[in-house]
C-alpha positions in Angstrom: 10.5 4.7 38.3 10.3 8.0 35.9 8.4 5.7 33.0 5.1 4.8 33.6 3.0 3.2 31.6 -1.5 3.3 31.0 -3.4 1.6 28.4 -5.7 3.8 26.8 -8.8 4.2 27.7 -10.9 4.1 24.5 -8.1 1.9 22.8 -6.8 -0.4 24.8 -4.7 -1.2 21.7 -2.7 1.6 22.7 0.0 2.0 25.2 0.5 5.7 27.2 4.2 6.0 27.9 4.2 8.4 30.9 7.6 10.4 31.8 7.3 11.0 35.3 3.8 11.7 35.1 3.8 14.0 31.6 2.3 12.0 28.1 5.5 11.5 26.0 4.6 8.6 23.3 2.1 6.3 22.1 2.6 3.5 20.7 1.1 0.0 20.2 1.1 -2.1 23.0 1.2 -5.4 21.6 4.5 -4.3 19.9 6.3 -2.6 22.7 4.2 -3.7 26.1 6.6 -7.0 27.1 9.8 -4.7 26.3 9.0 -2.1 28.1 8.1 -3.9 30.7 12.1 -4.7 31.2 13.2 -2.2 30.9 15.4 -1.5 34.4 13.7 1.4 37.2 15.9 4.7 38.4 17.0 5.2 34.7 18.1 8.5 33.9 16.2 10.6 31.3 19.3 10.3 28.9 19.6 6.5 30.0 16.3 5.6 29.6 16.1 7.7 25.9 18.9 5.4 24.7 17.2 2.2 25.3 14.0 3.1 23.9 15.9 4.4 21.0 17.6 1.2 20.2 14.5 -1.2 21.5 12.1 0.7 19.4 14.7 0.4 16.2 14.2 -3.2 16.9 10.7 -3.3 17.0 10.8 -2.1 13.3 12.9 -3.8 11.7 11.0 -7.0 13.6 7.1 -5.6 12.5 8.6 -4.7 9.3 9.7 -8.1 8.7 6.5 -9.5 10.1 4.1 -7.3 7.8 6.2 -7.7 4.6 5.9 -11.9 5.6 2.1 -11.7 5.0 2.4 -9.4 1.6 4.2 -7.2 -0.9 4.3 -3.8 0.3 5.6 -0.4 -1.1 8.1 1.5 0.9 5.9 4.2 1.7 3.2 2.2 2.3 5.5 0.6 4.7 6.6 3.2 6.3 2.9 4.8 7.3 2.0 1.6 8.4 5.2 1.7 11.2 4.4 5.0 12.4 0.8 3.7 12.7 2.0 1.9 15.4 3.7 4.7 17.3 6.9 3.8 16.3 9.0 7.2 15.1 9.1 8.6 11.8 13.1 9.1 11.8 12.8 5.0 12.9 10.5 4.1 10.7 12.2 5.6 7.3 15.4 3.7 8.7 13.6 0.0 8.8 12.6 0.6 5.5 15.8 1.4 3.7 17.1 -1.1 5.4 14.2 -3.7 3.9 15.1 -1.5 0.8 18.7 -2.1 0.9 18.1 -5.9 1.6 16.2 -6.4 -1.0 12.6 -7.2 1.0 10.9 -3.8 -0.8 11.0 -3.6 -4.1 8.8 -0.8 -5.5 8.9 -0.9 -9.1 8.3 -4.6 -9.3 5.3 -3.5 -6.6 3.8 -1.0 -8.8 4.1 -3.2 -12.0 2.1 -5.7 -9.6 -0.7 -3.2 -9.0 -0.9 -2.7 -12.5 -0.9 -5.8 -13.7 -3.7 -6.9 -11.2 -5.7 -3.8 -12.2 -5.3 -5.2 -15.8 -6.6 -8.4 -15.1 -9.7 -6.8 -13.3 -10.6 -5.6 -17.1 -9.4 -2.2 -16.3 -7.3 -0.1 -18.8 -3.7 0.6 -18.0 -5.4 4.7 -17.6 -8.0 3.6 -15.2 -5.4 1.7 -13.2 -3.2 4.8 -13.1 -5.8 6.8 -11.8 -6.6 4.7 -9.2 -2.8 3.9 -8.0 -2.6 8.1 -8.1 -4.4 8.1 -5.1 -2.1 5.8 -3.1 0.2 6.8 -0.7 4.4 6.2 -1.4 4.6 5.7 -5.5 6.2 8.6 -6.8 4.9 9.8 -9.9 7.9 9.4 -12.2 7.6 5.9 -11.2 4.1 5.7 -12.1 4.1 7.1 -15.7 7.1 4.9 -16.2 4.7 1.6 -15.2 1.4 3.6 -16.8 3.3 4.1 -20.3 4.2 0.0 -20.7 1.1 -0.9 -19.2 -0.6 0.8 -22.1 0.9 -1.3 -24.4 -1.1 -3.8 -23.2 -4.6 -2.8 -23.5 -5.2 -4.6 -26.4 -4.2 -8.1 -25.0 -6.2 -7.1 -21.7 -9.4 -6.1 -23.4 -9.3 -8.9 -25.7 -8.9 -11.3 -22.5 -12.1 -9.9 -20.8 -14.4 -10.0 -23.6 -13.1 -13.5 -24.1 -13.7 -14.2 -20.0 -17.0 -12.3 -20.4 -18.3 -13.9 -23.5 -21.2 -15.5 -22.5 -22.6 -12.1 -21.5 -22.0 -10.2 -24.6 -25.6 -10.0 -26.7 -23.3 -9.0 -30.1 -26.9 -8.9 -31.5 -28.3 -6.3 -29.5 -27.2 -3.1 -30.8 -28.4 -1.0 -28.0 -26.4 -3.4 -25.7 -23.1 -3.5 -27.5 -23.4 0.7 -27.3 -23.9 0.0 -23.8 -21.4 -2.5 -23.4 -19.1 0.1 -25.5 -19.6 3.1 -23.0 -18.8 1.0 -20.1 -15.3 -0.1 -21.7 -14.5 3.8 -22.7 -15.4 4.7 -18.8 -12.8 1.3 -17.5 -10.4 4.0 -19.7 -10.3 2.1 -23.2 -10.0 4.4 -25.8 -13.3 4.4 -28.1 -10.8 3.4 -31.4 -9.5 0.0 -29.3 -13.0 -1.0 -28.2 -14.5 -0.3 -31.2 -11.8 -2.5 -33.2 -11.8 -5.4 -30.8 -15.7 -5.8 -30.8 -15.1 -6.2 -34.7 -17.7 -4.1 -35.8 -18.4 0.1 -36.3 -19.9 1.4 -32.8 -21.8 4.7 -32.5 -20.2 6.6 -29.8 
């Protein structure tokens, strides 16, 4: 048979698919090992390139299903972690439109999500939207969209961690409330809403 196939030796994770003797692909073993495995010997090149194509579109849409079973994912997020597995960009973009078309990816209701747990982490709708800048498949447009009615609540949010955090607040210590101040300004509250919602005049 033309396809060989080696796990590899410092990842035996990883499946080497071998085309009569030459590296073609890598890909993840546990995903593709028992497939390949079936696949018929004394297949042409061409034959053999059309049932990979179709077994490995399979495998996508079936890991794709699997992943977004376990949690909410964005689309590119998706997509990075398919080709993480050796399965083919051009592949991996089509499982994901198709999730995308079915409904199973939803980014926008994703990146509100991400937000809204940032929020609840006492960070400031800015502070969140630095750190979601940094991840991989949100487009920007989309995340000034979700930035700008996040800001809106940064009042609410602050109020609910200084209401959860209470019991640590010394509102008679004035070198502590400063200090407690600075720390809200660098979670990305504005020196105006902390200063309003700790009810009383704070020297920046």
């Amino acid at each position: 048979m033309a396809l060989t196939l080696e796990i590899k030796k410092n990842d035996p994770k990883t499946l080497i698919l071998l085309w009569k003797g030459e590296r073609w692909r890598e890909v993840s073993r546990s995903l593709f090992f028992n497939d390949l495995k079936n696949i018929p010997p004394g297949l042409s090149w061409e034959e053999f390139f059309a049932r990979f194509t179709a077994l490995e579109e399979k495998i996508a849409h079936r890991y794709a299903i699997y992943l977004l079973s376990q949690r909410n994912y964005l689309s590119g997020v998706l997509e990075a972690k398919l080709i993480g597995k050796g399965i083919g960009p051009d592949t991996a973009k089509q499982a994901v439109a198709i999730c995308l078309a079915k409904g199973y990816v939803n980014d926008a209701q994703e990146v509100q999500r991400l937000f809204a747990k940032e929020a609840k982490r006492g960070q400031s709708a800015k502070a969140a939207y630095f750190k979601l800048k940094q991840t991989k498949g949100i487009s920007d447009a989309e995340l000034r969209q979700h930035f700008q009615e996040a800001q809106m609540t940064d009042a609410q949010n602050l109020q609910q961690w200084l209401k959860k955090n209470a019991s640590k607040i010394r509102r008679d210590d004035p070198k502590e409330m400063r200090k407690l101040a600075a720390k809200l300004c660098r979670r990305g509250f504005s020196f105006e809403l902390v200063q309003q919602e700790l009810l009383e005049p704070l020297e920046p």
